[in-house]
Steps between C-alpha positions, in 0.01 A plus 500: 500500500468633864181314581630191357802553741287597775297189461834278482633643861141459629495117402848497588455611873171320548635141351686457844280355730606649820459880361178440300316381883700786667363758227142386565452273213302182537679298238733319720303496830521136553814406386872592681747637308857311325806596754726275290825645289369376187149711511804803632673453194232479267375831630802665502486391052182624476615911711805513316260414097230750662777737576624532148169567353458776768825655394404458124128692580524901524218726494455888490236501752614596860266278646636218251868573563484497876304156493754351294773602721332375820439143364896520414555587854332242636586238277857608589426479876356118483805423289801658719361310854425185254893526390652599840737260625626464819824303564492386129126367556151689406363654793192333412676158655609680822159611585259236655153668358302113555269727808361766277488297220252286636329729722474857340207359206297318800548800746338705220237318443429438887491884550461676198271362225160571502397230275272198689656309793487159357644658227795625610576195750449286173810690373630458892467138452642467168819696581534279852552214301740627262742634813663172549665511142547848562720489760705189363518728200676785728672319686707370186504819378710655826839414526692644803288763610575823700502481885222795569313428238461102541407601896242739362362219286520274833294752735239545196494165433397428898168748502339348156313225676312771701426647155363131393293438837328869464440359118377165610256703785351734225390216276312303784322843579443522145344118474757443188405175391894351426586583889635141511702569140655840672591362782695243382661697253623746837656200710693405137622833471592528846674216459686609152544818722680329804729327264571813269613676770671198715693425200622845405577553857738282505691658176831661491421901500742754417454921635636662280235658285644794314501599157794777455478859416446466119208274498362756718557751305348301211186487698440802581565613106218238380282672781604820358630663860772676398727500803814381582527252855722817623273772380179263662697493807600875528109561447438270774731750728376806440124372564636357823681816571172694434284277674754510819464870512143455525481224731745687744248789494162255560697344761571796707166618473325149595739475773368829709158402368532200706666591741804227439845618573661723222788205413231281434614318174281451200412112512438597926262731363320296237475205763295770730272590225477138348383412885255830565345420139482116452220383336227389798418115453075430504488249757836368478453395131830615244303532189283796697814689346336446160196759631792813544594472129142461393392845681814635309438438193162623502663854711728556151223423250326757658749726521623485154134488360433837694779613327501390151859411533477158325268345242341191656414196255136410600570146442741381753491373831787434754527206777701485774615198705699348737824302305526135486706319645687386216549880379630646798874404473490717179279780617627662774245718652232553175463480129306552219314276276416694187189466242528185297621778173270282231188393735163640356321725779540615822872569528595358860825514686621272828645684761688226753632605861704324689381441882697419769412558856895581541472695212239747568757744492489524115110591526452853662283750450754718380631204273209400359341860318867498323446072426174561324593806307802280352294176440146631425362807344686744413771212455537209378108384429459817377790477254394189391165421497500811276770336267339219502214699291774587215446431165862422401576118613881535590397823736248333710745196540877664470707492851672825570580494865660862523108633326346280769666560810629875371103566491441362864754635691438865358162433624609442845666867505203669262184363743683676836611796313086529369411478924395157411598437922385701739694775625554415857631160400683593169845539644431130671387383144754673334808368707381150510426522083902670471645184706296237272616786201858395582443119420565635122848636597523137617371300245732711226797394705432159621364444124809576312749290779249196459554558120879596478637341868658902498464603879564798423157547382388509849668829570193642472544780769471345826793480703474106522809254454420135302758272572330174508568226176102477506285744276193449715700567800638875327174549396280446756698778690461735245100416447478536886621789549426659236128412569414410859364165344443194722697197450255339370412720221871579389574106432189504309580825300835333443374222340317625203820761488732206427251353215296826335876646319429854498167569607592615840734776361167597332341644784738769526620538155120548378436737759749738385373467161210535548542796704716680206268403244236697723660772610638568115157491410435774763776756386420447164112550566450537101130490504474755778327282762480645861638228749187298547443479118923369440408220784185359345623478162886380615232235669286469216751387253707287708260265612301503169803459261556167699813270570845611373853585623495929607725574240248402258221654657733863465432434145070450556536841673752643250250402208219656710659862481576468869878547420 
């Protein structure tokens, strides 16, 4: 009965055109997906019939039993944001998604298929000239949308015709013979595009965006995180309490380092080092920035190979580039792309940095080791190009934030504590990686007032007063000073804050577990491995057990004889 159920969630998942291309599968490639209500509620029929089997299927097999409850879980996930209202409407109609809808599928293909050109621009061309019934289709579909998230639409919607034109240049370099077809389909689209976002312009928004306390903690139960909003919060104190202490300490020491006066504040002090270690433009050109992050990652593989700290899948590959303009309002300084999960071969994830002469700042060389250990190996490529090689279906596909970002963010403390950075720069490394450390006090704060409208959720330990009637106003002052982050990149971290509900409390709230679920592991110790040993098989079996929430990884570990 399992594999039958198996099966049903697999055909399930991949009968949605948007996830099948963003999985890797090629059975959709040409065609856009159905952003209408009725394909929503037919969906929604078919989770909640799939869901009953699933609850009706047990199995005595561990590896069985843990499947079955992931597919629940997710199931569960796609259903609570598919049922969330906001003032008495489905969220789904307060969210202009028209941008990515039409330009996620074609930005894959553009950048990350490795199938023929004329192939791919084919399926280009094919999903151009749906677009124009796409967005009518949206368009109907939104009714009075939310202020920040119809301008994020807006200032997406602006940088897609650069995506189009670098499109458009790519097939005349590649001689595609229906040039003439393409472009025509791009000036209708941009057309469709101009009047998409004209017309919802012009809409009556509301701003208030919150969901209340027990929808929250509904979430964070189907995501099995099993923390209150106060005992998230009090977590998010003591971290920036510890992290303080520390940062005090770095602070005095850089400041007699450099000779800087002895009151010199924190953000004074990271401005001094963000100027002494900027990132050196190659003949005046910004995406020269890309060649620091390529030196880095090849620094850590070595280091890590030397080391045998981490098994590296032979079959993956990583690329970095600049962001396009059409990204960058949602990714605030970089972001990862990972493997398509069901694409056969090479297992290849996208690295995109955002470059902006005024915003060099965010690319130092003391930023950057910390960037790449987060984003590439040992993080997130790592973690999932070697999920991506899992037998199980709903593990190389399941989204468990907390695993994902618990796993990274570790990282970032594990590689300095191994001497990853050299030691004449690692209090430099270490103070700048402890400021961008206490974005996830931040994001657990500003997360759970976007979600709840509670204020009180910014008392996260910094002596800071929010009196303005705007959330982005309160917490932009917390994210700045709790980070040292440019303008620039705090609006942009605040956007995807106000639409990914609790993902940015998962920085901080995976961390922590992660941490405990490691260090338990440690003072247990019941195989009687010396230190080395405990870290390559805590290593081992998280990244090869793949994709789930932590608590259910305790279990894998549990099972193991580890606890």
């Amino acid at each position: 009965m399992f594999t039958a159920i198996e099966e049903e969630f697999k055909q399930y998942i991949l009968s949605d055109a948007d996830l099948n291309m963003a999985l890797g599968c090629t059975d959709f490639s040409g065609e856009l997906g159905d952003p209408s209500l009725k394909y929503a509620n037919q969906r929604q029929n078919k989770a909640k019939k799939l869901l009953e089997k699933i609850h009706a299927c047990t199995s005595n097999n561990f590896q069985e039993s843990l499947d079955l409850e992931l597919m629940t879980r997710s199931i569960e996930q796609d259903l609570f944001f598919d049922n969330l209202k906001l003032h008495d409407l489905p969220q789904r109609q307060r969210k202009p998604n028209g941008v990515d809808g039409i330009s996620a599928g074609i930005f894959q293909l553009f950048v990350n298929d490795e199938r023929p050109a004329h192939e791919r621009l084919d399926n280009i061309l094919t999903r151009l000239e749906q677009s124009t019934g796409y967005l009518k289709a949206e368009a109907e579909v939104i009714a009075e949308p939310i202020t920040r998230w119809l301008q994020i639409e807006l200032t997406q919607g602006e940088g897609l015709p650069s995506l189009f034109e670098s499109i458009r240049s790519w097939a005349a370099q590649e001689n595609y013979p229906k040039l003439t077809l393409l472009e025509s389909a791009i000036n209708r689209t941009n057309t469709a595009l101009w009047e998409y976002l004209k017309e919802l312009g012009e809409r009556h928004t509301i701003d208030d965006f919150t969901i209340g306390e027990d929808k929250v903690n509904e979430l964070l139960a189907i995501r099995n995180i099993h923390y209150s909003p106060a005992q998230l919060t009090a977590m998010a104190k003591d971290f920036m309490s510890e992290t303080h202490v520390l940062l005090c300490t770095l602070t005095k020491k850089l400041n007699a380092k450099y000779a800087l006066d002895e009151n010199t504040g924190q953000s004074e002090l990271q401005e001094h080092l963000n100027n002494i270690f900027a990132a050196k433009l190659k003949n005046g050109k910004i995406e020269s920035v890309l060649d620091y992050y390529y030196a880095e990652m090849d620094s850590i593989q070595s280091f890590i190979s030397e080391r045998k700290l981490f098994d590296i899948p032979l079959s993956q590959d990583m690329k970095i580039m600049q962001t396009p303009t059409f990204l960058e309002p949602v990714i605030p300084a970089g972001a990862m792309w990972p493997p398509l999960a069901l694409r056969e071969g090479k297992k290849t994830s996208l690295v995109y940095l955002t470059l902006k002469e005024n915003e060099l700042a965010e690319h130092t060389e003391l930023g950057i080791p910390v960037m790449m250990i987060h984003e590439g190996i040992p993080g997130h490529h790592l973690q999932f190009s070697t999920a991506a090689q899992h037998p199980s279906f709903v593990r190389r596909i399941f989204s468990a934030n907390e695993h994902a970002e618990g796993w990274t963010t570790m990282l970032e403390d594990y590689m300095l504590d191994q001497g990853y950075v050299d030691k004449n720069l690692i209090d430099e490394v270490r103070f700048i990686a402890k400021r961008e450390m206490s974005r996830l006090v931040a994001r657990v704060g500003i997360d759970l007032y976007f979600m709840t409208g509670n204020i009180a959720y910014l008392e996260v330990g910094l002596d800071l007063k929010f009196d303005s009637q705007d959330p982005f106003v309160n917490a932009a002052k917390l994210l700045k000073e709790a980070t040292g982050f440019t303008d620039g990149r705090v609006q942009a971290e605040l956007n995807w804050y106000s639409t990914e509900q609790s993902y940015p409390l998962s920085y901080l709230t995976g961390n922590r577990m992660v941490w405990k679920l490691k260090n338990e592991i440690i003072q247990s110790n019941k195989k009687n491995l010396s230190s080395i040993e405990i870290d390559q098989a805590f290593h081992r079996i998280f990244l090869e057990s793949g994709c789930m929430p932590v608590n259910n990884l305790r279990n894998v570990f549990e099972e193991q004889g580890f606890l």
